[in-house]
C-alpha positions in Angstrom: 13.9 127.8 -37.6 10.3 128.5 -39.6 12.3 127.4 -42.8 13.2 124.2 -41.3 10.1 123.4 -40.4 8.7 124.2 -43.5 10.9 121.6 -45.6 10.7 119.0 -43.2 6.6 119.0 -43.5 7.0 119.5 -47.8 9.7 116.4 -47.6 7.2 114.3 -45.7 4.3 115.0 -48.2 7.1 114.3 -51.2 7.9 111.1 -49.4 4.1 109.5 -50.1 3.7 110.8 -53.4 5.3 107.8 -54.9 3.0 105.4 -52.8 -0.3 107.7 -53.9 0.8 107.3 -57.7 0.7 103.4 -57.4 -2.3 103.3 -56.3 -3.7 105.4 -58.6 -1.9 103.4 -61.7 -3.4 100.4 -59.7 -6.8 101.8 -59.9 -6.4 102.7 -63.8 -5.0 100.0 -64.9 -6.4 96.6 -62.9 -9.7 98.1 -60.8 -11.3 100.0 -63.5 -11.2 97.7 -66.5 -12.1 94.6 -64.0 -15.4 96.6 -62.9 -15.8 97.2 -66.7 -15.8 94.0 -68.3 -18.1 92.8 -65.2 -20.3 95.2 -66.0 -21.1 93.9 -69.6 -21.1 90.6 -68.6 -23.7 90.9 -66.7 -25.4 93.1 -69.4 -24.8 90.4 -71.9 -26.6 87.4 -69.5 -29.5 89.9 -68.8 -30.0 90.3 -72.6 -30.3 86.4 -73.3 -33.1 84.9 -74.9 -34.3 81.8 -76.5 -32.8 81.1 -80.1 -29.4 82.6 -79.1 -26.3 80.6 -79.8 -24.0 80.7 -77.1 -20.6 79.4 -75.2 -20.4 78.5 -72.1 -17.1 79.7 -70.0 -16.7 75.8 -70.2 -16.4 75.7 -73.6 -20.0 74.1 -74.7 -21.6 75.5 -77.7 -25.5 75.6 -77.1 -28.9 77.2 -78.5 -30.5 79.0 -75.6 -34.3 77.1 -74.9 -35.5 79.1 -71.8 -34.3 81.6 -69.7 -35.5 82.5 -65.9 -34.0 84.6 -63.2 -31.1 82.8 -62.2 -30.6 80.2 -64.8 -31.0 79.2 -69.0 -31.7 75.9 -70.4 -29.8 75.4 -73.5 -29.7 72.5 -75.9 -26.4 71.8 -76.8 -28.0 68.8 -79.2 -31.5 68.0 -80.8 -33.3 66.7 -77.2 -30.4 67.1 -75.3 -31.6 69.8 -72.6 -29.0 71.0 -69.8 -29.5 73.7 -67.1 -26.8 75.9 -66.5 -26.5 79.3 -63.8 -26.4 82.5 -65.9 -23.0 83.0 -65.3 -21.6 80.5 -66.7 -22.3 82.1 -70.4 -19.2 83.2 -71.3 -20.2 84.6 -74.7 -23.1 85.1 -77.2 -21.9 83.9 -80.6 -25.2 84.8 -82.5 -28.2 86.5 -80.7 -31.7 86.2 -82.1 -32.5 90.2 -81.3 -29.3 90.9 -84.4 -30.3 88.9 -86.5 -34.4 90.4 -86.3 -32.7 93.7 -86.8 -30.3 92.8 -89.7 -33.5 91.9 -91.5 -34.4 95.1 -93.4 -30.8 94.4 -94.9 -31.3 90.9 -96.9 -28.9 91.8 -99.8 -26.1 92.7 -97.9 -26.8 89.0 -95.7 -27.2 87.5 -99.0 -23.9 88.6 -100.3 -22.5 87.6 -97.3 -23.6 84.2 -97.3 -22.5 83.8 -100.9 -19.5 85.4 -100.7 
C-alpha cells in the first residue's frame, strides 16, 4: 500500500512537468528578449541629444534640435520644427557623441569617405 501511494504522488508531479517546461520556454524565448530590447530603447532615447540624426517609428528622418524630459524637437527640414514624445524614436542613425569620439581617428574616416 506505501508503494502505491508513492507512485501515484511521483505520477502527479510528472503530470505538470510538461506545463512547467512551457512556461519556462515561454519565459526564454518571448519574456526575456521583450524586456531586453525595452530596456535599450529606453537607453537609446535617454542618450539623445541635439545634432543626432534620427527615425522616427513612423518612418521620418530628422536632426534632433532639443531635447527635454518627455519630448525632442527635431527638424526634419531647414525651419521645419516638429515635436514629437521620446518614444516615438525608433532609431538613431548617426549620433553626435560617435562621431566626437571617432575624431582622434581622421584617416581611417577619410578613407572611408573616399572609399
Amino acid at each position: 500500500m506505501y508503494l502505491a501511494a508513492d507512485s501515484a504522488s511521483s505520477s502527479g508531479l510528472l503530470s505538470f512537468l510538461p506545463i512547467i517546461l512551457i512556461v519556462v520556454a515561454m519565459y526564454f524565448l518571448l519574456i526575456r528578449p521583450q524586456n531586453k530590447r525595452k530596456r535599450e530603447a529606453a537607453q537609446m532615447q535617454s542618450q539623445l541629444g541635439p545634432g543626432d540624426q534620427i527615425q522616427t517609428v513612423g518612418g521620418l528622418f530628422a536632426t534632433v534640435v532639443a531635447v527635454d524630459d518627455e519630448a525632442i524637437t527635431v527638424e526634419p527640414s531647414p525651419g521645419v520644427r516638429m515635436r514629437f514624445a521620446k518614444g516615438a524614436v525608433g532609431r538613431v542613425i548617426t549620433s553626435q557623441a560617435k562621431e566626437s569620439d571617432d575624431s582622434g581617428n581622421s584617416d581611417a574616416a577619410k578613407t572611408v569617405e573616399q572609399g
